[in-house]
N, C-alpha and C positions, 0 to 999 in steps of 0.2 A: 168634725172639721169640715168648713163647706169648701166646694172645688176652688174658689176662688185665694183661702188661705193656702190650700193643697198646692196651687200652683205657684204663687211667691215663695211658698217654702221651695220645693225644686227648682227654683229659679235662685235661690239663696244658696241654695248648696252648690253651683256653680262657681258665684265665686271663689276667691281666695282667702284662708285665714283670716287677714288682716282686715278686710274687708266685711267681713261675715261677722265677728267682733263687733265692729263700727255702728252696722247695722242694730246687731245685738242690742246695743250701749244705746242706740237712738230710741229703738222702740222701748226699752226697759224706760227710759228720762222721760218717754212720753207719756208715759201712765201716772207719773206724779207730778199736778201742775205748778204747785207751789212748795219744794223740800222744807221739809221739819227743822228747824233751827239747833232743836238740839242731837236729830240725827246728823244734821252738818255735822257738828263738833265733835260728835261721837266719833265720825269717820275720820273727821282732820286732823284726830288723836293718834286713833290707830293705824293713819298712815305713818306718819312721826314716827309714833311706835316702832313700826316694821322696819321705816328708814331707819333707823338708827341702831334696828339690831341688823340689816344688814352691814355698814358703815364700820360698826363695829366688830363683823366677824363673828359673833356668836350664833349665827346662822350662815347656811348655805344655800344660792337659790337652786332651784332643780330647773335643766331647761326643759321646754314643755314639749318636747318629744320623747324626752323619759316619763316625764308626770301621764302622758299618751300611752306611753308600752307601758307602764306600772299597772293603767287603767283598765285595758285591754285584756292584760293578764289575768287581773282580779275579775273581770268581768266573761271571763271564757268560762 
């Protein structure tokens, strides 16, 4: 990793969650100039998907400070 990635990463980890994500979501979009048509759809499925077994109940989300200590756990 050269200093200069070294350094926007600890500059990253500064911010806050929501932000850090944001980030995350920019640099990942930015590595694919033009998305796959049928990855689109693939995803706009299995968002649907999700929503609807949320909506419906037959899942529960977990909020992401347990999915955090869950992760923590298993990883100690």
């Amino acid at each position: 990793m050269s200093n200069d990635v070294q350094q926007l990463f600890n500059s990253a980890l500064q911010l806050n969650d929501q932000d850090r994500a944001e980030l995350a979501g920019l640099l990942l979009g930015s590595l694919d100039e033009e998305p796959d048509a049928d990855s689109q759809q693939a995803w706009g499925d299995e968002i649907a998907r999700r929503l609807e077994e949320l909506n419906s109940g037959s899942v529960k989300p977990v909020p992401w400070a347990e999915v955090r200590r869950r992760l923590s756990k298993n990883a100690g």
